[in-house]
N, C-alpha and C positions, 0 to 999 in steps of 0.2 A: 589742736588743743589738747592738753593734759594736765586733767584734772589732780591736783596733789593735796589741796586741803578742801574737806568737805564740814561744813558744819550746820547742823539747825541750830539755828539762831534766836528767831522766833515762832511762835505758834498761837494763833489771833483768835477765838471763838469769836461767836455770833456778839457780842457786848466788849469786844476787842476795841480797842483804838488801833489801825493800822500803823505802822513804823516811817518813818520819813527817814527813810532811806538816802545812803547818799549815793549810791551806787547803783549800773543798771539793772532793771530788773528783766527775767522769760518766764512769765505766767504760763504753765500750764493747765488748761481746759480739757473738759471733755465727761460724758457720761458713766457713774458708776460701771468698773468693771470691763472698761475701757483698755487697760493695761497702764493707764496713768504709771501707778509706784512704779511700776514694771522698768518705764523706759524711761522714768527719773532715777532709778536706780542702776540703770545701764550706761547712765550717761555718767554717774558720777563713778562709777567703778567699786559699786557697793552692795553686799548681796539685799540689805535688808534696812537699810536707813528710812526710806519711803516706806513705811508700812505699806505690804502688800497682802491682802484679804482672798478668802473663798468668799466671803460677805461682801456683797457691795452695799456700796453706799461708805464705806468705814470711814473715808475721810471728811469729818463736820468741819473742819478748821482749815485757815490760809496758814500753811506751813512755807517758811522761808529759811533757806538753807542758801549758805554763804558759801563759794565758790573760790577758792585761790585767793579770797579778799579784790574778786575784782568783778563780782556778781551776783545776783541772786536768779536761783532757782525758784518761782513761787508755785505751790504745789494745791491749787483752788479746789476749792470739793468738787466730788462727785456732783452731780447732776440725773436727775429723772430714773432716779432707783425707786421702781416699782412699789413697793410695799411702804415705802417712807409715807407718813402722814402727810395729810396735805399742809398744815403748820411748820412740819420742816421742812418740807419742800421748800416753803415760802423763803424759809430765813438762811437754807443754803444758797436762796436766787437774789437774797436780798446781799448778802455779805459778797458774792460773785461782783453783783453789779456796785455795791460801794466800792469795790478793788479797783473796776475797771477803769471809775470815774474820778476818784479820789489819789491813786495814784498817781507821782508825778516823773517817776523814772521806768516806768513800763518800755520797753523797747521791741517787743515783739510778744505775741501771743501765738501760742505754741494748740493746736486744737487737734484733739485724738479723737480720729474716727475709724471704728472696726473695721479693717476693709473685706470682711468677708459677708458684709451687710450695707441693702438700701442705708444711709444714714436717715435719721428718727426724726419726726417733728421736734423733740425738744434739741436737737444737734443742727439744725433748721433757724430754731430760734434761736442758739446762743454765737453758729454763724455770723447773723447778722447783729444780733446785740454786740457782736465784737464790733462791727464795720460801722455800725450805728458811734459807736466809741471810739471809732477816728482812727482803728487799727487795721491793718490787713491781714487776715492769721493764716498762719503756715500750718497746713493738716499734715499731720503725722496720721498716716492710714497702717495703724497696730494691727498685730497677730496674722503677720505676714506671711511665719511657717504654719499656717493652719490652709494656704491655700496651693493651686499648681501653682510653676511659676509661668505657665501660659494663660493662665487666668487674672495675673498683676494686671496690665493696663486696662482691658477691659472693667476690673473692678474700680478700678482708679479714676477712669471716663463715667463709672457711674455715681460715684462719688462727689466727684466736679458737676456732675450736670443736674445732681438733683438740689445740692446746695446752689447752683446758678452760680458760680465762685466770680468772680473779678475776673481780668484778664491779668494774665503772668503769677499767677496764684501758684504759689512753689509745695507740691507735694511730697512726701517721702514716704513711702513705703518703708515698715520697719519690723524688724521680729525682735524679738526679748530675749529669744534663744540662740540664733546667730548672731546677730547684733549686727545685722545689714541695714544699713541706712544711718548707724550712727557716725561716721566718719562724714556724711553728708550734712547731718545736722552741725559737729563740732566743725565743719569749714563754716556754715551761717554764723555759731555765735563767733569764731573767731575775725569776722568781718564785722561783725555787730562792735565789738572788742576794738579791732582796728580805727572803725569811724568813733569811736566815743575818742580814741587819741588824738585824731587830727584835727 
């Protein structure tokens, strides 16, 4: 895949009407400070288009960002950033979960989990709220140059076992800084790409 046109398109707050899309959509998930912008911004070949924060929590809004005109990138808040009141909490879990259900061109859900961390009870819960929503999601296990590289699979086994994953649950290990793992990811969506043609 090679990405040449990037654009944000739209950006939905909490009293948004979501877009009816005609194209497919990769939801990205995952908890504040996850490396989310990180590795939407690695994928698209952009230093800064995904705001990327020392604050988490920064992203409140479904930010959708248009691909070559042959996809969207959708960029879902943060999730179970500590300090956030429990009223945003709510309405970050509320706008997550209208996305999941309301959506009708979702084609895969993209879920970052730290791998240098047990993943969290709310990583736990938005797991299976994917699976519960009829998706299977493909973890991206971020900040990959933060660990050895003898310590990858074992971190990766603990990741899988504590989420209880599905069988054939496709993981990727990725860093931000080498950009390993993204040529793995751009072979899925370019398969994802292929089957929408045939």
């Amino acid at each position: 895949m090679v990405i040449k046109n990037v654009n944000l398109e739209t950006v939905c707050g909490i009293t948004s009407k979501l877009p009816e899309n005609k194209l497919p959509e990769i939801a990205f998930a995952g908890k504040s400070n996850v490396g989310k912008s990180s590795l939407i911004n690695g994928l698209m070949n952009r230093k800064s288009l995904a705001r990327t924060s020392s604050q988490p929590g920064k992203t409140q809004t479904i930010n959708y960002y248009n691909i070559n005109d042959q996809m969207y990138f959708v960029d879902l808040p943060g999730y179970g950033y500590a300090t956030a009141n429990e009223q945003v909490k709510a309405q970050w879990g509320k706008m997550i979960e209208d996305y999941l259900h309301q959506s009708r061109q979702i084609r895969a859900v993209f879920l970052l989990i730290d791998i240098r961390h047990v993943p969290s009870e709310n990583d736990r819960i938005m797991y299976n709220w994917i699976l519960d929503r009829g998706y299977k999601p493909i973890i991206i296990a971020t900040k990959l140059d933060k660990i050895k590289r003898s310590q990858i699979a074992k971190q990766v086994k603990l990741i899988t076992d504590t989420l209880d994953v599905v069988d054939d649950t496709t993981v990727i290990p990725y860093s931000s800084l080498s950009k390993q793992g993204r040529e793995e990811i751009y072979d899925l969506l370019d398969r994802m790409l292929a089957e929408e043609g045939s």
